[in-house]
N, C-alpha and C positions, 0 to 999 in steps of 0.2 A: 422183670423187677429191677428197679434202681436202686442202688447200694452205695450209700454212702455214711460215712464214718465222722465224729468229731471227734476229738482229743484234747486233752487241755496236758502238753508239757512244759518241765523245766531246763532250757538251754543257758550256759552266760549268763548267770542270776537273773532269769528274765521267764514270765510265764508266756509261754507260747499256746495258742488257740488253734487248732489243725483240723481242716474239712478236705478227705479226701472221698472224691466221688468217681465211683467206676465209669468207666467212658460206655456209652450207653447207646442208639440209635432215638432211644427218648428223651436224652440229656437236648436241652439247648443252653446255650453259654450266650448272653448278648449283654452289651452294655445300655446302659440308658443315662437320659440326662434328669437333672434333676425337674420333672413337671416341663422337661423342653425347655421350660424358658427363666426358672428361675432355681434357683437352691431348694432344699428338703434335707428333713434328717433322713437317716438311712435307713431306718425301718418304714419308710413314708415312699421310696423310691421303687418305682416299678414302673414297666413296659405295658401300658395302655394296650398296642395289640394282643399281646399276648394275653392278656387282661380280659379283652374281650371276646378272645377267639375260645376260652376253657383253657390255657393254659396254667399250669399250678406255678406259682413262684414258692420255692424249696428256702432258698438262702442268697448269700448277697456279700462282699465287702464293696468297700470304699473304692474309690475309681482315680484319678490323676489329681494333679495341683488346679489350682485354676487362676490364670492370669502370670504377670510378671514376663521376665523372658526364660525359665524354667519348662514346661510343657501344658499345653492345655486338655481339659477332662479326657478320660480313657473315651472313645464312644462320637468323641467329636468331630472324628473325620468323617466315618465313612460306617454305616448303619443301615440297612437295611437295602443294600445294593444301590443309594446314593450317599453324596458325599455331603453333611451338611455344613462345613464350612473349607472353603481351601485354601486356606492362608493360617499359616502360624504367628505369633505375635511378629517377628521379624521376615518373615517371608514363605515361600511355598510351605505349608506342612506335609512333616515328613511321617509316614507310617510305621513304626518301626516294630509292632506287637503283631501281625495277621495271621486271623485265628482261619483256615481253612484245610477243610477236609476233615475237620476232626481232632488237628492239632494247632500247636501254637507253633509258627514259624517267626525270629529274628530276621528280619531286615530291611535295612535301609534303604526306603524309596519315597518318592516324592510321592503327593495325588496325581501331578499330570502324569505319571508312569505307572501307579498303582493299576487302574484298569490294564492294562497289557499285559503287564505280569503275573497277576493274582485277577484274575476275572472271578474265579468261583470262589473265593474269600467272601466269609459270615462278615466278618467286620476287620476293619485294621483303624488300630489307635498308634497315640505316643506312649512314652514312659519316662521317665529321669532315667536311670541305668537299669541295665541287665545287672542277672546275677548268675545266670547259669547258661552256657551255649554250649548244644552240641553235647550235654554230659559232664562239661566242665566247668567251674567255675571262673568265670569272665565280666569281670565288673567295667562292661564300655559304658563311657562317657562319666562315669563317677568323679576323674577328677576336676569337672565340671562346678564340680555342688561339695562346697568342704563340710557340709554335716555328714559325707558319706562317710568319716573314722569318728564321730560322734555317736554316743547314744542314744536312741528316742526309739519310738512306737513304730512302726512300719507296718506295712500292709504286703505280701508277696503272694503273685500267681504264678503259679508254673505247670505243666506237664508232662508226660514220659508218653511212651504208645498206650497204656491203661488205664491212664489216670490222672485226672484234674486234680490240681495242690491250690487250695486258698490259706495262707497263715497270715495272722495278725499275730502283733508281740505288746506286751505292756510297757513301760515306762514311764520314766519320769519320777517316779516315786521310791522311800525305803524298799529294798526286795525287789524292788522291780527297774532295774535301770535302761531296758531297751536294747537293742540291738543295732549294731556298727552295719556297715553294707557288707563287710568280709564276711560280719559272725551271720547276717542274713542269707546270704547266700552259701555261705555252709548248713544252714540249718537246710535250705530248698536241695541240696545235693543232699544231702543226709535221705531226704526221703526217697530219691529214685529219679528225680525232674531231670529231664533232659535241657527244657527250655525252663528259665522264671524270668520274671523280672521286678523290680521295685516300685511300687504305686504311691500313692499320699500316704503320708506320716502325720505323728502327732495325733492331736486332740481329733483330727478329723478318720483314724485308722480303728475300723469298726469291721463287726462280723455279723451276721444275723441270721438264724437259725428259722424260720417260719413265722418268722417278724421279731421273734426276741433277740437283743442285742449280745452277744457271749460276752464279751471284753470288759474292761472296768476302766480302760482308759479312752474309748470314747465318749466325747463330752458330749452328747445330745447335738453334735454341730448340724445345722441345714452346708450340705454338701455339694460340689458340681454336678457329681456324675458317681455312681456305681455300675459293675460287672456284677450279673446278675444269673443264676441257677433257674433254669422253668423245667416241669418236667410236660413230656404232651398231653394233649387232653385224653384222658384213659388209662395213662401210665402209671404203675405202681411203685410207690417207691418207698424205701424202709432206711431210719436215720438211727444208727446206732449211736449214742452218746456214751463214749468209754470212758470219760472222765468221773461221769457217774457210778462207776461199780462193773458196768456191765460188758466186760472185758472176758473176750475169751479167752482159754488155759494158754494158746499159743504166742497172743498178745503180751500176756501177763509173763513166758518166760524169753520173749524174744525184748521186747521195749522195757529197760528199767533206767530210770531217773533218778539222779539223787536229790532227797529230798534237804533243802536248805533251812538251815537254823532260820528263823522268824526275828526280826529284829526288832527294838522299842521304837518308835517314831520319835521325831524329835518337833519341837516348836521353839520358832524365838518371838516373844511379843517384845516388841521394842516399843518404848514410852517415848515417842518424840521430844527434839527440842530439852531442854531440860539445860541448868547451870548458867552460864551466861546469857546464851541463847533461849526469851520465854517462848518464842513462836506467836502466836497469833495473841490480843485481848481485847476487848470489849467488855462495856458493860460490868464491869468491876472483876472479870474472870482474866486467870491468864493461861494460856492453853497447858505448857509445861507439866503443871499441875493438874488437870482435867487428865492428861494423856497418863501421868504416873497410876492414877487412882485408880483408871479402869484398865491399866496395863497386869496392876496388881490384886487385881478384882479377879481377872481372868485367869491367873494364876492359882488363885486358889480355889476358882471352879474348876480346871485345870488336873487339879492333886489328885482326883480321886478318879482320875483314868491313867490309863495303861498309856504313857506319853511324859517323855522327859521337856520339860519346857526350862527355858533360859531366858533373863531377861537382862536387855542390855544395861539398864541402869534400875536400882529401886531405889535412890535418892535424888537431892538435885544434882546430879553432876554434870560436866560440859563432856561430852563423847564427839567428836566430829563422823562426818555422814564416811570418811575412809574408814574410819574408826571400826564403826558399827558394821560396814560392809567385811572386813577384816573378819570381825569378829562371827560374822555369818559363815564366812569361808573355814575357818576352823572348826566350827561346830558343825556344820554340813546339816543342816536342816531339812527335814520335809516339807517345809512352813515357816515363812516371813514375815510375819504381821503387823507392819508400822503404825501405831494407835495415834492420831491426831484429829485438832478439830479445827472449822475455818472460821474465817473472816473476811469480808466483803466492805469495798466503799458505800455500796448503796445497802442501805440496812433494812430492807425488805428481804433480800436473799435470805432463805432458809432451808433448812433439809440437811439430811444425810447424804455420803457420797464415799464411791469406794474407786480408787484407780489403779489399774493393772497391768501391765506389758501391753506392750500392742502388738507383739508377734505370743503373746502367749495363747494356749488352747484349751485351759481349765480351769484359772484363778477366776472366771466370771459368772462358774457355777456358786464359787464360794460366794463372790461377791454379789451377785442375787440371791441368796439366801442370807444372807447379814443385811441386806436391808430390807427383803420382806419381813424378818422377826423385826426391825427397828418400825416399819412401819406399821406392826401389829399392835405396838406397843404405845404409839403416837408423836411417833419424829415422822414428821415427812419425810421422803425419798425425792432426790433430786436424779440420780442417775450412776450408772457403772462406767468409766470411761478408761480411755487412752487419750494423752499428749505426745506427740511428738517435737524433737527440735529441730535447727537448720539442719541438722545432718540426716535425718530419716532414724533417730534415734530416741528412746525414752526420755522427755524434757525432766522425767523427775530422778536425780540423783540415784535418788535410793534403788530405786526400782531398775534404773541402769544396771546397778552393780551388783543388787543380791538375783537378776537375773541372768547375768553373766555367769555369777558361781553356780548354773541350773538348779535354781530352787525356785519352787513357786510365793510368787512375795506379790502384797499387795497393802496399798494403805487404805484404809479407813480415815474417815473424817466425820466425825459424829456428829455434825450440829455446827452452827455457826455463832460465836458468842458475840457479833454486833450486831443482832437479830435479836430484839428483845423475848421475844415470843419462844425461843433455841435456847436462849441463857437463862429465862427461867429455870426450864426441864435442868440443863449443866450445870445449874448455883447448887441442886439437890445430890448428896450423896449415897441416896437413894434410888436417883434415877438413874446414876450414873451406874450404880449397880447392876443396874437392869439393862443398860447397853450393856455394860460388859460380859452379861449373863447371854445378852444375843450373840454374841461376836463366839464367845465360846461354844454353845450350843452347834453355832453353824462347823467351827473347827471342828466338833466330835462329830458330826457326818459328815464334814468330808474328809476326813483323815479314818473312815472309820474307825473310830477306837473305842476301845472295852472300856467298862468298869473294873477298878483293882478288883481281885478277888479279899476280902477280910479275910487278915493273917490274924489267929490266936497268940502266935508266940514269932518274934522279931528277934532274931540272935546275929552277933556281929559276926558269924559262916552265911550268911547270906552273900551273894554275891554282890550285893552294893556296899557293903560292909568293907568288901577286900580292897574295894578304891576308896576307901577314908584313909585321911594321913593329917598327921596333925606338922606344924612347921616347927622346925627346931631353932630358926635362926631369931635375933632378937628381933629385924627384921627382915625381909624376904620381900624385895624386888617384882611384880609380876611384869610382864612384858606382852609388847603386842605379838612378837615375834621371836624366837632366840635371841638374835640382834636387833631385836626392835625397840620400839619406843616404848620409856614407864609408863605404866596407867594405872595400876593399882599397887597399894601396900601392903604388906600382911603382917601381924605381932608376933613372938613367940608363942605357942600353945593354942592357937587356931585352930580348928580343922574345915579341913577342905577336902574335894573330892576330885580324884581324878579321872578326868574325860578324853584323855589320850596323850600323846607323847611325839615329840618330836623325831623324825626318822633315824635321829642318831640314838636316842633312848638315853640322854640325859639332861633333857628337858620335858617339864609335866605341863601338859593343858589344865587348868584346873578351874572349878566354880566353889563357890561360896552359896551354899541355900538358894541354888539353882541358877543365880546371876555369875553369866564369866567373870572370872578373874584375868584370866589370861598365862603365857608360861611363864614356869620358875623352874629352877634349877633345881633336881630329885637328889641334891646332894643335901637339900637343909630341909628334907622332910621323911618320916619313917612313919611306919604303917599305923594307923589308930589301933 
């Protein structure tokens, strides 16, 4: 009987996903590529032979990076006692992961020395860094790759003399911030690993359970390669799920977690352009105002979910693109959403269009699903894209900078108003409703979020209550920063709410009916 276990923990404000499998004479461990010759999501990836011969695939994560001068797929050296390529991006590739005998050995060898050394080796891959050698934790080659003191999603294999370790970790998101290479590689010693090491990250860092995906932060990505669970043909084997309840008494007083407060998610829809700057017009539209409408549309579809939203401007005002990046930084959103609409010389061009990082891993979920609702509704779809500039960077400002503050941001472009056929639909405040009604729809599934619960009775001991302050000064200065630049005013007898506070604690972040303000000094304001 094969015996293996799943787990869903909480490390480092981070859920972590745990498959440990007993080392077994039935177990086989192999990697594969994705279809040999091109990408696959991960529940799509499996070993043909094995496939064919009755071998059962159990489970699976994600395999290496693919391309750049970084490391190529887990799987790609050396598979099935040949090697199927022997060159690294930059020269001989080197073997560094060899699974033989039943465990995972660390080290460094070329393919032309691989056979001499390891003959009876399953397989030998690369990896970006180790996390554990020997029992210890030993992060080689890490300072390689500077996301390794970063947060994000990660993927880790490791083993002891008993047992195969696959962990994925979440990221990216409120609650879930991911894990560093130290905090990974402490979690993979936590369980008992002799050997781990660190696989692909991000959007691409997945687990699958008998085809079901466990994680929530992979994004359905077609993959290089996965390391893959078969058991033999005949073999019995039993998958405890303890995340589910079904935890024995021992489990239950040896493994406790503590459980983390749940946070509100946050969104910012920012209204492009706006004040001196109209952005795009045709056709008698001018975008400025297109972008406020349905920024404010979406706002108040918005209200009646569990999701504090912030908008950069709800009048005309002039905000510059540091501005608004600023003001993302401070408020640390789950969610970026630049609302604008285009313009074209040749005024045939039409459609929707949504643009998003071009190293990101997940904003192109959101952003195919805002334009299939757009095109359900009868805006043509033009496409989901990335720009880059000379430098190998995000051409678009915004998306530069609210991607730097790791938030997922993306802009929208709803229509093209020198496109008679587009300005139509955008002359109507009606219709523009009905974008905005898509654009939010797609935000409440991918941010999963609830519906408020209906309060009977709303008393100023609520907890939002206690961050109301009215301002006492006759005015009141807001700033982008302690010492930063004006941008907003405030009167006597205002109320505002507070959304945080400067690390000295006497300075307040504050909003106005959801739109920042920016800080002020908690010397001219006293509690509502």
């Amino acid at each position: 009987m094969i015996n293996i276990k799943y787990d869903k923990i909480r490390k480092f404000q981070t859920t972590v996903h745990i498959l440990t499998v007993q080392k077994n004479k039935d177990i086989v461990i192999m990697p594969s590529l994705g279809d040999r010759t091109r990408r696959q999501k991960l529940q799509d990836i499996t070993h043909a032979w094995f496939d064919r011969n009755g071998f059962k695939q159990i489970a699976g994560v994600n395999g290496g990076f693919f391309g750049g001068n970084m490391i190529l797929p887990i799987g790609l050296f050396y598979v099935d006692s040949g090697f199927l390529l022997n060159r690294s991006w930059t020269g001989d590739a080197f073997l560094e992961l060899i699974h033989k005998e039943g465990k995972f050995i660390i080290d460094d060898v070329s393919s032309l020395e691989f056979m001499d050394k390891h003959k009876s080796a399953n397989f030998g891959v690369s990896y970006s860094y180790s996390l554990v050698v020997d029992g210890k934790i030993d992060i080689r080659k890490g300072d390689k790759f500077k996301w390794t003191k970063q947060s994000h999603p990660r993927t880790m294999i490791g083993d002891n003399d008993e047992k195969y370790f696959f962990a994925v970790c979440e990221g990216r998101k409120k609650g879930e911030k991911g894990l560093t290479a130290i905090e990974s590689a402490m979690v993979m010693a936590e369980l008992g690993c002799i050997t781990a090491i660190n696989a692909d990250g991000g959007g691409s860092s997945g687990m699958k359970i008998e085809g079901k995906i466990m994680n929530k932060t992979y994004a359905n990505r077609a993959i290089a390669d996965a390391l893959l669970i078969y058991a033999r043909p005949g073999a019995e084997y039993e998958i405890e799920l303890m995340s589910k309840g079904q935890r024995s008494k021992e489990v239950i007083e040896t493994t406790v977690y503590e459980k983390e407060k749940e946070t509100i998610k946050k969104v910012i829809i920012e209204a492009g352009h706006g004040g001196r700057d109209p952005g795009a017009s045709g056709n008698g539209l001018v975008e400025k105002e297109l972008n406020l409408t349905v920024a404010l549309e979406i706002e108040r579809v918005l209200a009646d979910y569990e999701v504090e939203v912030s908008l950069t401007r709800r009048d005309d005002s002039t905000i510059s693109i540091i501005e608004r990046a600023k003001i993302s930084e401070k408020i640390n959103p789950d969610l970026h959403v630049s609302i604008h609409h285009n313009a074209a010389k040749v005024t045939s061009a039409r459609g929707a269009e949504i643009i998003h990082a071009h190293h990101d891993k997940y904003d192109d979920v959101l952003a195919i699903d805002i334009l299939d609702r757009l095109e359900r509704i009868g805006m043509p779809t033009r496409r989901h894209f990335t720009k880059l500039n000379a430098r190998g960077t995000d051409w678009y400002a915004m998306i530069r900078r609210i991607w730097d503050n790791d938030t997922d941001a993306i802009i929208t472009e709803g229509g093209f108003l020198t496109n008679a056929e587009d300005a139509k639909m955008l002359a109507d405040d009606e219709w523009l409703k009905r974008e905005a009604g898509c654009i939010a729809a797609a935000i409440v599934d991918y941010l999963d979020l609830q519906k408020k619960e209906k309060r009977e009775d709303v008393s100023i001991t609520t907890e939002s209550a206690k961050n109301m302050y009215v301002v006492t000064a006759n005015v009141l200065n807001a700033r982008l920063d302690k010492m930063g630049k004006q941008i907003n005013k405030l009167k006597k007898g205002e109320i505002v709410e507070k959304i945080g506070e400067h690390q000295d604690g006497d300075w307040y972040i504050i909003r106005k009916e959801n739109e920042f303000i920016g800080f002020v000094s908690a010397r001219f304001l006293k509690e509502a």
